[in-house]
C-alpha positions in Angstrom: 60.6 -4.0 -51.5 63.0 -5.2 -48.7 62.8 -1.1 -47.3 58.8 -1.6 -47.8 58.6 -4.4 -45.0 60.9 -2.7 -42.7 58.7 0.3 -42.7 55.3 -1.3 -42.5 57.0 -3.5 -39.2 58.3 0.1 -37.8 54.5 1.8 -38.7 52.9 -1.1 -37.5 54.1 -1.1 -34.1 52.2 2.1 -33.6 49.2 1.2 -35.0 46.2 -1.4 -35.2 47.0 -4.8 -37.5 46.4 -5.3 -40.5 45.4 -9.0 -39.9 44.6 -10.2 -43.6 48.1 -8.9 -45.2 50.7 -10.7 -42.2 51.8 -13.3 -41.5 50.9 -15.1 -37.7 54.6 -14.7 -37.1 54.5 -11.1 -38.3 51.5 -10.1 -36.7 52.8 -11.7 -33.2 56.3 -9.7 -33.7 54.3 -6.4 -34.9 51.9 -7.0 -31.9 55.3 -7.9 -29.4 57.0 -4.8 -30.7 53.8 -2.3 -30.3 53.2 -3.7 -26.5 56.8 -2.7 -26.3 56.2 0.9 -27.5 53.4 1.4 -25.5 54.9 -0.2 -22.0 57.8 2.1 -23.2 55.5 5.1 -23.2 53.4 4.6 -20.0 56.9 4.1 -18.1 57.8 7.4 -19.7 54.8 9.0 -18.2 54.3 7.5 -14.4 58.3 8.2 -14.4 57.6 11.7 -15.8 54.2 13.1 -14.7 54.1 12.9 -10.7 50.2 12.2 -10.8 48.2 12.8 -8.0 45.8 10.1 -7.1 43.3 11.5 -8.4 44.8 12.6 -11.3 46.1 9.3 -11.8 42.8 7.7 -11.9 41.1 10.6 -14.3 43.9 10.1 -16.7 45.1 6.5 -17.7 41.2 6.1 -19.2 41.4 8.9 -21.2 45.3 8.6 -22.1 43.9 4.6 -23.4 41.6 6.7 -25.5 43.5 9.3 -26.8 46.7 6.7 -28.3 43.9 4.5 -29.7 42.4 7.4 -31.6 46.2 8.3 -32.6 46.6 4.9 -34.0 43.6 5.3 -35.8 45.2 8.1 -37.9 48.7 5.9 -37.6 47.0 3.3 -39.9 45.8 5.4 -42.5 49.1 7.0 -42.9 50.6 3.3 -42.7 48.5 3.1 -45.8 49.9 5.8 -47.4 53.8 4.4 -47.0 52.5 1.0 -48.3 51.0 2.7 -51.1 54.6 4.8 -51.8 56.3 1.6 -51.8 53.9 -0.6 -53.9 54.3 2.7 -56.7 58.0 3.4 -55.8 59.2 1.7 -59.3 56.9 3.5 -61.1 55.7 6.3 -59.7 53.6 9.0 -61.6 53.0 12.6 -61.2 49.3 11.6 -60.4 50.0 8.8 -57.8 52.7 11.3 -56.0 50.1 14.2 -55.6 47.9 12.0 -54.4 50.4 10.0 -52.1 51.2 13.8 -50.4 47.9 15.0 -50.6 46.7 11.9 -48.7 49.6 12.3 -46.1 49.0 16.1 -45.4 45.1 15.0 -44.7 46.6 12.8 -42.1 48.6 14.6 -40.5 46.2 17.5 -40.1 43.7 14.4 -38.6 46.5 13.6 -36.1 46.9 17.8 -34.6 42.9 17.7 -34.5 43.5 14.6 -32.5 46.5 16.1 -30.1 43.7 19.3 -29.7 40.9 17.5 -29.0 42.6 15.5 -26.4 44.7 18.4 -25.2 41.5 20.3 -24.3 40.3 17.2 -22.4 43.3 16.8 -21.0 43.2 20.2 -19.5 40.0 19.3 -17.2 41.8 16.6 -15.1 45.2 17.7 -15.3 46.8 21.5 -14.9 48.2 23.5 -18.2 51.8 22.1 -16.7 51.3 18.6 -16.7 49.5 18.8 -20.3 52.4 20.8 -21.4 54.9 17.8 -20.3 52.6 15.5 -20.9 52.6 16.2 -24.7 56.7 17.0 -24.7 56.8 13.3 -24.0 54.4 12.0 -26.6 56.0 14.4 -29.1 59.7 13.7 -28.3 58.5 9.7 -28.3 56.8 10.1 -31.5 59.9 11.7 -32.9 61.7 9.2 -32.5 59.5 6.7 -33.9 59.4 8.5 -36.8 63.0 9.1 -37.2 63.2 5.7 -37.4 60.8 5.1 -40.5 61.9 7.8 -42.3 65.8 6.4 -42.3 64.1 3.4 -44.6 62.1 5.8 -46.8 64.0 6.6 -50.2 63.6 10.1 -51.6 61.2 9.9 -54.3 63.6 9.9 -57.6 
């Protein structure tokens, strides 16, 4: 179960709280940690992008937007490692088909997401910037997922 916190504290610093299963202390650290992330990301960005004015002020708004809708998905697939790790002692045939099958809907939510956005994206900011734009999120969200899956165990 030691593995289980250490993920949920990595997942959660991407995503919305989940305020009635932490601890204040928790929740502050999660809620330290995600500010982090996302100070992290928007450095990565104004370093990276070479906005325009204009462009400046068209996307921040809609970049706000897009990550929460991200960390919308985020949570639901926080729910799904919970879940692994509440079942990891005993998983069943059942429990891991639906564990994948809940993970694959997810993911799928999160390229919808990326597409959506990509294509709003494209009417304040040209195909180049988008491009870069999304190399950054991606390589970022690599990483942060790199990092969760090093304290995932292979299902046995």
């Amino acid at each position: 179960m030691k593995y289980a916190l250490s993920l949920m504290f990595l997942m959660l610093i991407q995503t919305p709280l989940y305020a009635q299963s932490l601890s204040v202390t928790t929740e502050r650290d999660i809620a330290i940690s995600r500010q982090m992330i996302n100070d992290k990301r928007n450095t990565a960005l104004a370093f990276n992008m070479s906005f325009t004015e204009a462009e400046k002020d068209a996307f921040w708004p809609l970049y706000r937007k897009y990550r929460d809708a991200m960390s919308n998905v985020a949570s639901r697939q926080l729910d799904v490692i919970i879940d692994f790790a509440n079942h990891f002692d005993n998983m069943t045939e059942e429990k891991a088909q639906e564990l994948l099958d809940r993970n694959l809907i997810y993911e799928e939510q999160a390229i919808k997401v990326k597409q959506l956005y990509v294509d709003k994206f494209r009417r304040i900011l040209p195909n180049i910037k988008v491009a870069r734009l999304m190399q950054i999120e991606s390589r970022m969200d690599t990483a942060i997922k790199m990092k969760l899956s090093e304290g995932i165990p292979l299902m046995e």
